[in-house]
N, C-alpha and C positions, 0 to 999 in steps of 0.2 A: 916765814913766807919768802924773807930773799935767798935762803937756801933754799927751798923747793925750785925757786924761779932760777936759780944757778946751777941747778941739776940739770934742768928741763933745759936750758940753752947752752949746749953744746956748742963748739966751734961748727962741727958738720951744721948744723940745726942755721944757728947763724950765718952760713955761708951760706944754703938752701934760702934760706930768705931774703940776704944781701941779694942772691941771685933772680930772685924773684918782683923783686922790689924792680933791678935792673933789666927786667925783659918789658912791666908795665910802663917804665917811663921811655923803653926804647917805642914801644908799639905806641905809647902818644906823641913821640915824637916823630915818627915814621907816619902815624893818620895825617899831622899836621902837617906835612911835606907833602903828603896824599892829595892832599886836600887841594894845595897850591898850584902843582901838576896839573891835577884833573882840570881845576875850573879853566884854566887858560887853553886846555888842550879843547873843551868843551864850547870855547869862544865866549863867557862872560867876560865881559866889562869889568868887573871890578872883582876881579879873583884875588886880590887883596883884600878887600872887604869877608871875602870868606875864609880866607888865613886864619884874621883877626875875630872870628865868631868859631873855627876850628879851635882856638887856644883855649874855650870853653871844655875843659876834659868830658868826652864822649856827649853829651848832648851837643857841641859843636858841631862836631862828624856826622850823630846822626841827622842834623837838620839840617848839614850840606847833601845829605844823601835823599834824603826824602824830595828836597826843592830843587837838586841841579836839574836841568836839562839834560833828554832822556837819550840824545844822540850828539857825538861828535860835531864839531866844527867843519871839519873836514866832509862828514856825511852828511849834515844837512847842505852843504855847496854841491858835491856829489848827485845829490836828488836832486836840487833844484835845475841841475844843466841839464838832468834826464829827463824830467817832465818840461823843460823850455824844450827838448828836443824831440820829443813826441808832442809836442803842441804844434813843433812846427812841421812835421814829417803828416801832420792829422790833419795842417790847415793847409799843405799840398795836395793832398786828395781830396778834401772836403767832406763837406756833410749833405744826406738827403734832407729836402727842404720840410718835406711833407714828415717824415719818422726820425730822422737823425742822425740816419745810419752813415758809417762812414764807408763813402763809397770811393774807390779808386777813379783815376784819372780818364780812365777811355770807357770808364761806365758810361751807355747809353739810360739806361734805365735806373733805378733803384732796386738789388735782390730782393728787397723784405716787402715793398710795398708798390713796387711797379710801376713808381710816380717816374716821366718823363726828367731826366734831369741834363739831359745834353739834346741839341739838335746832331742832327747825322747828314754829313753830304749829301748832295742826292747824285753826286757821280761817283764818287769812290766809296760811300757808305761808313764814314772813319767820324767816331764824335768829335762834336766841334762845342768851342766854348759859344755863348749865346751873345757874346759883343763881336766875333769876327764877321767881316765883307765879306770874305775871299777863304775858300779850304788854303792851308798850309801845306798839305799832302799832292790833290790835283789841277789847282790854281781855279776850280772851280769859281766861281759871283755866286756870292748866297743873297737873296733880298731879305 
């Protein structure tokens, strides 16, 4: 048997395997660097704590993969300033009171439902918000 087995393991043979042996422990030691990266790049809190469950060979990894957070740190702050800035560019113009629609700033009317949603001078014809005295435009007295 230990002649069969000292035939069969050739230096090449052994060297292919030495080699092989050296690729799996590079690629677990590359996931768990993986692992450290992502999570902090992804903004958890305790991307340590995922290190130390990466050291778990491959069920580590993939149960950092299944559970991380689906977007960057950087892109959920990225979103969050683009919807505050269409929230605020949405509550410039506003909304019709009656359908919802967002109506721009010199709409006299509502397009979709034709509900009244500005008063109008009655000298220069220019909408007006519903708390002013006085047009801005032709010094008009509103009562």
């Amino acid at each position: 048997m230990s002649s069969l087995l000292s035939e069969l393991l050739t230096p090449e043979l052994m060297m292919a395997i030495y080699l092989f042996i050296a690729f799996i422990v590079a690629l677990y030691v590359l996931s768990v660097v993986y692992v450290f990266v992502d999570a902090r790049r992804r903004g958890i809190q305790a991307f340590w704590a995922w290190g130390i469950v990466s050291l778990v060979p491959f069920i580590g990894l993939i149960a950092y993969l299944a559970l991380r957070p689906h977007s960057y740190l950087a892109d959920r702050e990225e979103q969050e300033l683009d919807m505050a800035l269409r929230e605020r560019q949405l509550s410039h113009y506003g909304t019709c009171p009656n359908c919802g629609t967002p109506i721009e700033r010199d709409f006299v009317v509502c397009p979709v439902c034709n509900t009244q949603v500005r008063n109008v001078c009655p000298s220069c014809h220019r909408p007006l918000d519903a708390h002013w005295k006085v047009c801005p435009y032709c010094r008009t007295h509103i009562q």
